[in-house]
C-alpha positions as CSV (number, residue, x, y, z in Angstrom):
1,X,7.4,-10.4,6.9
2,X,4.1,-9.1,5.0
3,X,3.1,-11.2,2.1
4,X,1.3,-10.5,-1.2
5,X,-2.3,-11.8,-1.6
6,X,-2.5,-10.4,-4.9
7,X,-2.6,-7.4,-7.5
8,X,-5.8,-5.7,-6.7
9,X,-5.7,-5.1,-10.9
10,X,-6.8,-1.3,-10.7
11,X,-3.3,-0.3,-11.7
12,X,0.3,-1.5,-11.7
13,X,1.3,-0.6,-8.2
14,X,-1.9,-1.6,-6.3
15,X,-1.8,-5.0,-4.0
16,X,-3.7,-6.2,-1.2
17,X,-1.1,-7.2,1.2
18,X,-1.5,-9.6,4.2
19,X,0.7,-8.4,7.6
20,X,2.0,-10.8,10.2
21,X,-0.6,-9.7,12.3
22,X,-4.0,-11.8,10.1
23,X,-5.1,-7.8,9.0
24,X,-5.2,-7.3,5.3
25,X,-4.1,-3.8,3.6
26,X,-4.3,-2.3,-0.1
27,X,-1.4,-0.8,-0.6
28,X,-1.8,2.0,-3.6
29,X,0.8,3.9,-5.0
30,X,-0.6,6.5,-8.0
31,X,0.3,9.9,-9.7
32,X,-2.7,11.9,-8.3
33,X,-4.0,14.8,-9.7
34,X,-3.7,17.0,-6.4
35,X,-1.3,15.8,-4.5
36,X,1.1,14.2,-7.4
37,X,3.0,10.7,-6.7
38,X,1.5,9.2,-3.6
39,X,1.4,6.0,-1.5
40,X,-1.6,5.2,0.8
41,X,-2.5,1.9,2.7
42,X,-5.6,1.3,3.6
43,X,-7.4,-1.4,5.7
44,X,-9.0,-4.0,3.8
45,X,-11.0,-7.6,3.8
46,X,-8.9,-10.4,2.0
47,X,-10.4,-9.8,-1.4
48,X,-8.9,-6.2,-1.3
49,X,-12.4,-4.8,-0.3
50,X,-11.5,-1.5,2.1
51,X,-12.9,-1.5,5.4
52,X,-11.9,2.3,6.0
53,X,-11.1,5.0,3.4
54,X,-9.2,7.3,5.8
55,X,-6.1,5.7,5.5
56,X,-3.6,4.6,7.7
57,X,-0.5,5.5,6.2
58,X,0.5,8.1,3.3
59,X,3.7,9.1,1.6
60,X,4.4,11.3,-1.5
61,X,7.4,11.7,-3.7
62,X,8.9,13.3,-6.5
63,X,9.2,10.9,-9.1
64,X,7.7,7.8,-10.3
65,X,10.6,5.8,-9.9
66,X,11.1,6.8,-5.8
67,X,7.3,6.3,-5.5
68,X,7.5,2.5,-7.3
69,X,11.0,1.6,-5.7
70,X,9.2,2.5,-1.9
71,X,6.0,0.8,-3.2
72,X,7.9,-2.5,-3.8
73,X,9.6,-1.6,-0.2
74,X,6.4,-0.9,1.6
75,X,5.0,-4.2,0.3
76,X,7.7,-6.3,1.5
77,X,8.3,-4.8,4.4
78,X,4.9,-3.7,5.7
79,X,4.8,-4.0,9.8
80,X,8.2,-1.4,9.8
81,X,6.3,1.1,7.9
82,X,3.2,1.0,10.1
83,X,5.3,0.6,13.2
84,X,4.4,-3.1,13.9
85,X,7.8,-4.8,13.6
């Protein structure tokens, strides 16, 4: 199971998260001005610094509350959604 490193303190859902594999990931989830409630994970260094800005995963939804309820899923749960586990 993935574990929380921390709150990357940019906003409320935003943590750098560390997989079972060593590799860290920021795990963002944000209303966007585009693209509206979003998730993205991106690869980072264990200080939540990202190593690639292209992403490897995204999801939107419809409402804040499905966007923070898969959030807390994604974070927990972290190899399944990137088809590691």
């Amino acid at each position: 199971m993935s574990q929380i490193i921390k709150p990357t303190g940019i906003r409320e859902l935003s943590h750098v998260v560390k997989a079972n594999n060593g590799q860290y990931y920021f795990v963002d989830s944000n209303d966007t001005l585009d693209k509206g409630y979003e998730t993205m994970i991106f690869e980072c260094d264990k200080h939540g610094k990202n190593i690639d800005w292209s992403g490897v995963f995204v999801e939107h939804y419809s409402t804040y509350e499905a966007m923070k309820e898969n959030h807390n899923y994604i974070i927990n749960h972290l190899e399944e959604v990137l088809g590691n586990g």
